[in-house]
Each structure stands twice: as structure tokens, then as C-alpha cells.
FIPAKE-383355 format. One line per field, with one value per residue (C-alpha): x, y, z; residue number from 1. Coordinates in Angstrom, 3 decimals. Each point is the difference from the previous one (the first is absolute). Layout:
BEGIN
east <- X | ...
north <- Y | ...
up <- Z | ...
num <- NUM | ...
This chain:
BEGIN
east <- 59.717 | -0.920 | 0.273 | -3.860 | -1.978 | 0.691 | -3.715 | 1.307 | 1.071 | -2.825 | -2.573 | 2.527 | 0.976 | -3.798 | -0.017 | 3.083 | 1.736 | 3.548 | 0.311 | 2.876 | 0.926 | -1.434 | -0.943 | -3.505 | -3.587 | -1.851 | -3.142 | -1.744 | -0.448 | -3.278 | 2.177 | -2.034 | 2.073 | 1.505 | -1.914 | -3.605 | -1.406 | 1.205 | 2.076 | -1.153 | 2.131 | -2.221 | 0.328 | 4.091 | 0.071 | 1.625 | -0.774 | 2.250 | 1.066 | 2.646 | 1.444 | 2.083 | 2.514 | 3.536 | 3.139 | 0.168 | -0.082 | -3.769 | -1.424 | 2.093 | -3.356 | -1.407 | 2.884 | -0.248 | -3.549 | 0.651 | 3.128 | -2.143 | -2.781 | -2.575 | -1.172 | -0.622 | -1.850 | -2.783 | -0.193 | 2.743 | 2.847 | 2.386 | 1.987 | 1.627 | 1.418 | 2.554 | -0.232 | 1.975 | -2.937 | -3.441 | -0.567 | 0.988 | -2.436 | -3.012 | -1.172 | 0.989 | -2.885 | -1.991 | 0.002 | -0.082 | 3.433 | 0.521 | -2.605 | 1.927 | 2.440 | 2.248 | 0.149 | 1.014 | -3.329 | 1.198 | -0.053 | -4.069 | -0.928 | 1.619 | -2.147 | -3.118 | 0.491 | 0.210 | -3.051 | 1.660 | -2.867 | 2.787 | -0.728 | 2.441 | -0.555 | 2.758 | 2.221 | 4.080 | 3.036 | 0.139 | 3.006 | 1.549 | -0.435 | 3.566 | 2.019 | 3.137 | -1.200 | -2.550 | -0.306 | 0.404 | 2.710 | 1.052 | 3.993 | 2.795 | 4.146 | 1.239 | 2.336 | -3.339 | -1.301 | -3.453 | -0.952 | -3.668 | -3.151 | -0.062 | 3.764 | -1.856 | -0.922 | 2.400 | 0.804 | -0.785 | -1.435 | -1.033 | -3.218 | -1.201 | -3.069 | -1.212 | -2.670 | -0.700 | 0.355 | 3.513 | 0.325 | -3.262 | 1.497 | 3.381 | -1.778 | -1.977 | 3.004 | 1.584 | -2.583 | -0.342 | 3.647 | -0.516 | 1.136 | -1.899 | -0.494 | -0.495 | 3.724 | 1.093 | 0.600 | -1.383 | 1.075 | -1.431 | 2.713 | -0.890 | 0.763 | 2.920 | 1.795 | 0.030 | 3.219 | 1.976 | -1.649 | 0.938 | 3.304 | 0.449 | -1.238 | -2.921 | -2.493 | 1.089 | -2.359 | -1.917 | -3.297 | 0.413 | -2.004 | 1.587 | 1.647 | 1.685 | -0.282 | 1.612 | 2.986 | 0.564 | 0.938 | 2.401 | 1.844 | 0.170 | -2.667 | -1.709 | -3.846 | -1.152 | -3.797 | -2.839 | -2.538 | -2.334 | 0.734 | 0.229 | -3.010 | -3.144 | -0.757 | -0.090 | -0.036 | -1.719 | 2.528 | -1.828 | -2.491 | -1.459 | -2.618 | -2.347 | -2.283 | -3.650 | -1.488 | 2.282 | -1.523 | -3.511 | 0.090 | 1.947 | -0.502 | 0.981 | 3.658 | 0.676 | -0.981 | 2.250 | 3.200 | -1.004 | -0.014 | 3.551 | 2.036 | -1.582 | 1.164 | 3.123 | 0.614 | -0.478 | 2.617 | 2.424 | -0.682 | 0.510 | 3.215 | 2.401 | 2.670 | -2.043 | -0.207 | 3.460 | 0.689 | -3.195 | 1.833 | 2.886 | -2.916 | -0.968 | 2.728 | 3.683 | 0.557 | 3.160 | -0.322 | 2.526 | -2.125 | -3.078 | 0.256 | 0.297 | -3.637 | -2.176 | -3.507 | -3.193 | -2.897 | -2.444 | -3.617 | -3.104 | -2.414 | 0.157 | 0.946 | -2.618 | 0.984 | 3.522 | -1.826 | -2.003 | 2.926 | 2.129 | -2.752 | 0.075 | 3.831 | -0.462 | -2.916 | 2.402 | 2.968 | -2.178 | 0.188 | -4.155 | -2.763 | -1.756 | -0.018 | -2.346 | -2.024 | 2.939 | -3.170 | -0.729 | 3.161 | 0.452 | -2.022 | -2.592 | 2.640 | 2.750 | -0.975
north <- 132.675 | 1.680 | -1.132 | -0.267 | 2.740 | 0.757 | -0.142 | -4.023 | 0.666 | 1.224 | -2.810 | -2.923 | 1.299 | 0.027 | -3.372 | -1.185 | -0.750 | 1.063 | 2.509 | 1.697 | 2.780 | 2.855 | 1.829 | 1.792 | -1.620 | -1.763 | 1.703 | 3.321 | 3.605 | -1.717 | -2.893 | -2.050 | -3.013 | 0.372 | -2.697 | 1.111 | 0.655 | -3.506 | -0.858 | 1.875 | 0.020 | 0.431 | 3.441 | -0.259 | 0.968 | -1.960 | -0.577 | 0.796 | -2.728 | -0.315 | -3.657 | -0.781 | -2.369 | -1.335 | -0.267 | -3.361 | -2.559 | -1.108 | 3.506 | -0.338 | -1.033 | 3.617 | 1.838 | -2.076 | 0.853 | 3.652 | -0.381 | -1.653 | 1.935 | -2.892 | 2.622 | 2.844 | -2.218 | -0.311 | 3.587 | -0.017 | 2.535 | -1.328 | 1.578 | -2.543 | 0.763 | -2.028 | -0.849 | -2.633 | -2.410 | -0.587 | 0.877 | 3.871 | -0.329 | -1.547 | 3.106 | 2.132 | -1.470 | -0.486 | 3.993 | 0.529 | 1.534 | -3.003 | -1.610 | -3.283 | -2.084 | -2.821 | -2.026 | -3.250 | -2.250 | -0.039 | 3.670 | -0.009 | -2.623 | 1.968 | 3.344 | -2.299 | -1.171 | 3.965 | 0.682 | 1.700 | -0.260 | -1.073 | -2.218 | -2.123 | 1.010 | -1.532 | -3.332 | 0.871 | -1.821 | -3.912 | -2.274 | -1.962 | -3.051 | -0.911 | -0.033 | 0.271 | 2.610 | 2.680 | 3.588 | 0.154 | -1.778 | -0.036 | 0.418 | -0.258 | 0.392 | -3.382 | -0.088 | 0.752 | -3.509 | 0.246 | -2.689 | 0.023 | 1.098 | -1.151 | 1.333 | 3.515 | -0.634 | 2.428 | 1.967 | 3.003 | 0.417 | 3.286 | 0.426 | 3.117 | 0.830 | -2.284 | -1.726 | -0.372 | -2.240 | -1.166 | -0.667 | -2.209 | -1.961 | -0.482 | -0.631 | -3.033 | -1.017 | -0.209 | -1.970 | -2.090 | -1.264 | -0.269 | 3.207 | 2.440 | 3.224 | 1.575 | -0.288 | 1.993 | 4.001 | 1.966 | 3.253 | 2.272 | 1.436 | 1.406 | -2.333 | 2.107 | -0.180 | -3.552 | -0.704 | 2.420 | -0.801 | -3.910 | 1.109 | 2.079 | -3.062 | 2.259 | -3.065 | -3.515 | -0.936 | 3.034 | -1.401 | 1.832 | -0.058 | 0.488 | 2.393 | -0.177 | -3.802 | -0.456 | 2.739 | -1.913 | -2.915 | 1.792 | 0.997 | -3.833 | 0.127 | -3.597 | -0.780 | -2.345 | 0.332 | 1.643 | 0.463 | 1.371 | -3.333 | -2.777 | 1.151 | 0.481 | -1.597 | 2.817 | 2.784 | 2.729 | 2.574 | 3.214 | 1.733 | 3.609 | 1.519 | 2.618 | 1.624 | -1.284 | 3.726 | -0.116 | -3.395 | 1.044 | 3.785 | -0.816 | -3.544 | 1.217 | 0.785 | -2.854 | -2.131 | 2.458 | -1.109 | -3.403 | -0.850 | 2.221 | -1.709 | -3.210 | 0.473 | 1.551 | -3.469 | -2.158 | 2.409 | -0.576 | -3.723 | -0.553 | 2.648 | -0.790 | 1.564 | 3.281 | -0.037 | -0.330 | 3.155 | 1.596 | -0.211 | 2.417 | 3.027 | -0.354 | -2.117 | 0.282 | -3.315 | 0.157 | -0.867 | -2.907 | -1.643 | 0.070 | -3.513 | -1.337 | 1.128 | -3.036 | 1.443 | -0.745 | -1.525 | 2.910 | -1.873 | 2.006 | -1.257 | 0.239 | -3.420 | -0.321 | -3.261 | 1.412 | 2.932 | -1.914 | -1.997 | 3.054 | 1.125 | -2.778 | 0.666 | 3.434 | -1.319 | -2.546 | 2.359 | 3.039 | 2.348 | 0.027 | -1.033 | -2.356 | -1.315 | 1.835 | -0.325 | 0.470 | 0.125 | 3.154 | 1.497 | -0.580 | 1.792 | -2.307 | 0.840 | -1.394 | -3.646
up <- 124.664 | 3.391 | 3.449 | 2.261 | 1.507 | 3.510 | 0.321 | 0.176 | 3.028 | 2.621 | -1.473 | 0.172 | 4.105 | 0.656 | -0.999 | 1.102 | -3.034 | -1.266 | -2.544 | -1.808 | -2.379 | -1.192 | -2.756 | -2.205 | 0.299 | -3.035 | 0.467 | -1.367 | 1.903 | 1.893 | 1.199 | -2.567 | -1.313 | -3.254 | -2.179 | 1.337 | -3.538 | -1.357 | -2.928 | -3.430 | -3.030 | -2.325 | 0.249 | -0.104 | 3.557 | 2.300 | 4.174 | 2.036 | 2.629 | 2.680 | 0.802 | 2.774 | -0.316 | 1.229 | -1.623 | -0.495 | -3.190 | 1.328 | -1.544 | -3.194 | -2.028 | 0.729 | -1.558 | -2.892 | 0.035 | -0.179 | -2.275 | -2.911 | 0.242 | 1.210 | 2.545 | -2.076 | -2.015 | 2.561 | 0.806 | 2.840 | 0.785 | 2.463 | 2.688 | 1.582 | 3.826 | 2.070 | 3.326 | 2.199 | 0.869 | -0.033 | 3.298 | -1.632 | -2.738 | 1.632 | 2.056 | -3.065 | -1.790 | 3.217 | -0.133 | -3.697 | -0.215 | -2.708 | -2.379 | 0.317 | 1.401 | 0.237 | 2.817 | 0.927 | 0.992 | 3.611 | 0.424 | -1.596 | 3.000 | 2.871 | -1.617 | -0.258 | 3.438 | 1.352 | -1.727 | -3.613 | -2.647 | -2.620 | -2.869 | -2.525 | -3.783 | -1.647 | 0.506 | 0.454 | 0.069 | 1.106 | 1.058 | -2.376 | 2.397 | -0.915 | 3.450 | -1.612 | -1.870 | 0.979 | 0.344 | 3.640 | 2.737 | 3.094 | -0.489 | 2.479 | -0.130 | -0.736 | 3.158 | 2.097 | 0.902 | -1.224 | -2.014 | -0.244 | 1.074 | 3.880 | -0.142 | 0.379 | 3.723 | 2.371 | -3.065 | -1.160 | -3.035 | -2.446 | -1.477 | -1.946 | 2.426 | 2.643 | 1.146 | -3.695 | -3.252 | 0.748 | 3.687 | 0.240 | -2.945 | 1.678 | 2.979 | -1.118 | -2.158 | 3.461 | 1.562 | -2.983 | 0.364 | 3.554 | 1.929 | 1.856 | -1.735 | 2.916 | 0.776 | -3.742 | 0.849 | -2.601 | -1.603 | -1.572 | -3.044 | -3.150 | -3.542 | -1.186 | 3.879 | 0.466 | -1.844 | 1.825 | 3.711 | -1.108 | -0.641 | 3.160 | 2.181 | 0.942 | -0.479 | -0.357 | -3.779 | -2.233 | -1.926 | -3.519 | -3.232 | -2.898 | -1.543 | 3.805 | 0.136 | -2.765 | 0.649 | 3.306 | -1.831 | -1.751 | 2.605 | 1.505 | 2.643 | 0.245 | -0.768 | 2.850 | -0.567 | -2.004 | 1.994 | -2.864 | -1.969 | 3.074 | 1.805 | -1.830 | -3.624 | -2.697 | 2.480 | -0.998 | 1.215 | -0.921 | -1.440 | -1.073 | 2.025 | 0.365 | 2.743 | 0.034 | -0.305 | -3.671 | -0.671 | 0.708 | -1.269 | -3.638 | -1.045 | -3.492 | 1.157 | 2.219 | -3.201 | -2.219 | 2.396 | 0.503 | -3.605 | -0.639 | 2.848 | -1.188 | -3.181 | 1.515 | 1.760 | -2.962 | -2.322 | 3.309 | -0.091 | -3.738 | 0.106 | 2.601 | -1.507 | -0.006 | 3.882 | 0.612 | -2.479 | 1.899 | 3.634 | -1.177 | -0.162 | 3.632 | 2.439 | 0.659 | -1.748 | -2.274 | -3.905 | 0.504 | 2.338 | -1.673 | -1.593 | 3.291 | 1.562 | 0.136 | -1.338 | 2.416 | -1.801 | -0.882 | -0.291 | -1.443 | 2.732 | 3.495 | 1.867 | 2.655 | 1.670 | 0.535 | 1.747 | 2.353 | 0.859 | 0.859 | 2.193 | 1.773 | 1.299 | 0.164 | 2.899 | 1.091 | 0.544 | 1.533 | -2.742 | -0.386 | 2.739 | -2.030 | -3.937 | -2.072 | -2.795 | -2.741 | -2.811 | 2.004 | -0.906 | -3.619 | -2.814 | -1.479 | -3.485 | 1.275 | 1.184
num <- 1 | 2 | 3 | 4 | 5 | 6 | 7 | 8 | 9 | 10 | 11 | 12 | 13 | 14 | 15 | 16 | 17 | 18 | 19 | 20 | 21 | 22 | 23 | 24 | 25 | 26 | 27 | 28 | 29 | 30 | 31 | 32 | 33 | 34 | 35 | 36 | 37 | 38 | 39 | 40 | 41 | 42 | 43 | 44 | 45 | 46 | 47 | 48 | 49 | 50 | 51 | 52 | 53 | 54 | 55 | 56 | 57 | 58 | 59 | 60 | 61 | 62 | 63 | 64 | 65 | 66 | 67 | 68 | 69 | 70 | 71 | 72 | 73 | 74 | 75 | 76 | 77 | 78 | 79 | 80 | 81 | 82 | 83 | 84 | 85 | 86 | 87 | 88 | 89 | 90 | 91 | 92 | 93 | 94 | 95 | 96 | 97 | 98 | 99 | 100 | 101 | 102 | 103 | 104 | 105 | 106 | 107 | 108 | 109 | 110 | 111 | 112 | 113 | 114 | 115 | 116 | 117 | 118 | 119 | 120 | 121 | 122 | 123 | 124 | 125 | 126 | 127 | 128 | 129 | 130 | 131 | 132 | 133 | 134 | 135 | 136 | 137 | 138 | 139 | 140 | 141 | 142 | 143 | 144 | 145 | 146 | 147 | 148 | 149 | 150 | 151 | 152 | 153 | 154 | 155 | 156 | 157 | 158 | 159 | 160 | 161 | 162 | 163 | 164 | 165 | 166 | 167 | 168 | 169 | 170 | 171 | 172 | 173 | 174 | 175 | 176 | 177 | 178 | 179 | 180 | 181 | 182 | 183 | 184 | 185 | 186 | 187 | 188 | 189 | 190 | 191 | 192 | 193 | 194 | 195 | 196 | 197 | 198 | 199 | 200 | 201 | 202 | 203 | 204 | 205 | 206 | 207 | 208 | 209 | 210 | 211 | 212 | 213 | 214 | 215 | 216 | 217 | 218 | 219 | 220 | 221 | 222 | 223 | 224 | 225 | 226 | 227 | 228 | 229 | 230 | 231 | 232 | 233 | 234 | 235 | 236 | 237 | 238 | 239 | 240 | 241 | 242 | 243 | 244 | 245 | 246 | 247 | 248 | 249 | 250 | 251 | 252 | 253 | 254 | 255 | 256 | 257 | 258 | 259 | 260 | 261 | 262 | 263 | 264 | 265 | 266 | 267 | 268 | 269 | 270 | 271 | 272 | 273 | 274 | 275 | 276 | 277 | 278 | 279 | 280 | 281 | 282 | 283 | 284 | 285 | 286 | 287 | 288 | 289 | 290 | 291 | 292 | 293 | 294 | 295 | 296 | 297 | 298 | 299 | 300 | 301 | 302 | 303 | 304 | 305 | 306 | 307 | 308 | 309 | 310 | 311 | 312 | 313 | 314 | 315 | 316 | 317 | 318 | 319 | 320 | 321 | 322 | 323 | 324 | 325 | 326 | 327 | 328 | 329 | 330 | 331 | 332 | 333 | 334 | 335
């Protein structure tokens, strides 16, 4: 596992959005993306692709993908780089420095709105819709005082990037219950720093996904709401993407991935106990605490409805101009 390309970096400044890490580019010695001759193994040779992804249970499917050989079935060789957010990866495959990415649906808008020819190919993780139980909280200490979601006003609260995914869904959670989101400080801090910024009184709640949702409640920090769960019906939470150039230049490989992380989704789906054992290859999580991770749903299809709805509070919170088209962004495949 690598890190991204500081080639990341100068695209996602032109256009204003954050980037991180660094790290070796996915493409050829022309700058040519990886997968440009499409998916072939009849020949026994494999492609060559780069994903970008984050260290968090929401990928898990695509490591199982890899692990049981779903992707090597359709012609695929994986490298598989981490980054801390999608607002990393986007530019990376804006620029070709990866083939694919991971991203949460949020991030795709914002790069839709700036003018990014992106396009979904494959469907990720979705909540659970179980408040009590879902992948992602908002947690406090349980001396703190916050009870719930309008408890968040005056406070401030840690998010892994902002003006993203998990702000605008705290923020209408807020507003739902009756606060003004305006009045919630956000900051930015990456997953695997919330506990100990929480800890340090640094911020006053951390919103973690699991496996650091999960290793907050084992150290006795309080769930008070779950924004992913409480705010939009079967949120789509994320998704894989590629550019549009990829899309239009090598149909045959974006179909190649489609089909192997759909495939990878459904083995995830049917095998939780495989994700859980999956998560000790790429995050911190220890083996103790593995029974304890509360597995997202991992659907084969994209969830449309939940995408047009979270492009509507992305408009209503400022984080895009105006709603788009959302059948413009996803891959005729993947609808």
C-alpha cells in the first residue's frame, strides 16, 4: 500500500480543494493512465490499475476483492493506495496519477460543481439505517453535556475534511432537531486523531466511522447521533469513481472494475465476518475489537435517490452552486 502522488497536490490547489500525502503516480512513461488498453485476460495478462482509497471499514469490500481473487478474474491487478479523504484522491484521478478512487458522494458533487469531468462506476458502502447502530457517530465524553444533535450548537466539533460528507450531514441533523448549524465550529482532524484530540479537550465531539467509531466506544465516549443513519434514508455514503477521459477512452476496463467491486460488494455483504478479519491488513484497529465494528451495508447498485437528496443539502449548506444532474455523474453500469 502506498501513499498519493504529489502530482495530487498542484491540481487539487488550482481547484481549491484539499489534498494530502504523497507518494508514485499510476500512470505509464507518457503520463497515460494505467488501464488505457482495457481489461484482457485471456492472454493471462493482467491490467494494471491504481485505486485510491481510505483506511476505513467502507473500502473493506475491495480488499476482499483482491484477497479472493474476484479481480484477477476479470483481468485486474490491483495496487491499492491510501490517502486520508476524498478530497486527496479526487484530483489524483482528475490528473491520472490514479485509475480510480474512493470517495464519499459528497466529495464527487463539490468536483462536479468545479467543473471535474468525474464519473461514478461502482456503488460503495451504505448506512445501516440503524441509529443505534451504524458505521458512523458523532461521540462525546459522557461528563460533556451534549445530548443530541442541536446540543452541537457553540461546540466544536471534528470532522475528517470539511465542507464535505460529514459536516453537511451534521449540519442538517442540527437543523433538523432545531439548532442552527451555522453556530457548530468545525474541524478539520484526520480519522486516527480524533480520539486523542477528544481526549485532550481539543474539540468538544469527533464524528468517526468505524474501525474508530467503534474504538471510541470502547474507551466510554457516548454516541449522541448518527448523522449517516438519522438524516437521509439508505444513504449512499460512497462510491468508486473514475475520470470521464477513462470512461470514454477504455470502456472495456471501467466494465472490468465495475463488475469486480460489484462482485467484491456482494462477497462483503454475504461475509461479514470476512470484513472484520479484512480491516486488520489495512487500519490500526486491534484484533480484540474486531467483533465490535458494526458492518455498513455494501449494495451492488448505486442508490440514486439518496444521491439527489444529498445534493440537495450539499446546495442547501453551500458546498455546490446549484443541484445537478446526478444521472450525469454515474456510469450508465452502475444505475
Amino acid at each position: 500500500m502506498k501513499n498519493l502522488s504529489s502530482g495530487a497536490f498542484a491540481l487539487s490547489a488550482v481547484l481549491a480543494l484539499t489534498a494530502c500525502g504523497s507518494g508514485s503516480p499510476a500512470g505509464d512513461a507518457d503520463g497515460e493512465p494505467a488501464g488505457d488498453e482495457g481489461a484482457d485476460s485471456s492472454n493471462g495478462e493482467l491490467t494494471e490499475v491504481e485505486v485510491g482509497l481510505i483506511p476505513i471499514v467502507d473500502v473493506a469490500p475491495i480488499y476482499l476483492g483482491q484477497q479472493e481473487g474476484i479481480f484477477e478474474e476479470h483481468g485486474l491487478d490491483l495496487t491499492l493506495t491510501l490517502a486520508q479523504g476524498g478530497a486527496a484522491i479526487i484530483p489524483a484521478v482528475s490528473s491520472g496519477d490514479l485509475d480510480f478512487g474512493f470517495s464519499n458522494v459528497t466529495s464527487l458533487l463539490i468536483a462536479a460543481d468545479n467543473g471535474l469531468p468525474l464519473q461514478t462506476v461502482a456503488a460503495g458502502p451504505q448506512t445501516t439505517g440503524d441509529s443505534e447502530n451504524d458505521f458512523g457517530a458523532v461521540l462525546v465524553k459522557p461528563e460533556s453535556g451534549i445530548e443530541s444533535a442541536q446540543d452541537l450548537e457553540g461546540q466544536r466539533v471534528a470532522v475528517n475534511t470539511l465542507n464535505n460528507i460529514s459536516d453537511s450531514m451534521i449540519s442538517q441533523g442540527v437543523e433538523d432537531a432545531g439548532g442552527d448549524p451555522a453556530n457548530v465550529d468545525f474541524v478539520e482532524v484526520g480519522f486516527p486523531d480524533m480520539l486523542a484530540q477528544l481526549e485532550a479537550d481539543n474539540v468538544d465531539a469527533i464524528f468517526a466511522v468505524d474501525p474508530f467509531a467503534s474504538m471510541a466506544d470502547d474507551q466510554g465516549y457516548d454516541r449522541i447521533f448518527a448523522p449517516y443513519a438519522d438524516v437521509v434514508d439508505e444513504l449512499g455514503v460512497g462510491t468508486y469513481f473514475a475520470s470521464q477521459q477513462l470512461v470514454d477512452e477504455d470502456p472495456e476496463l471501467i466494465e472490468s472494475f465495475h463488475t469486480a467491486v460489484r462482485e467484491s460488494q456482494a462477497y462483503a455483504e454475504e461475509n461479514p465476518e470476512a470484513v472484520r478479519e479484512v480491516l486488520l491488513e489495512y487500519t490500526s484497529i486491534e484484533e480484540s475489537m474486531l467483533e465490535e465494528i458494526t458492518i455498513p451495508a455494501f449494495p451492488e447498485d448505486v442508490n440514486l435517490d439518496s444521491l439527489n437528496e444529498v445534493a440537495e443539502i450539499s446546495e442547501r449548506h453551500g458546498l455546490i452552486g446549484e443541484v445537478p444532474n446526478t444521472d450525469d455523474l454515474v456510469w450508465e453500469g452502475a444505475r
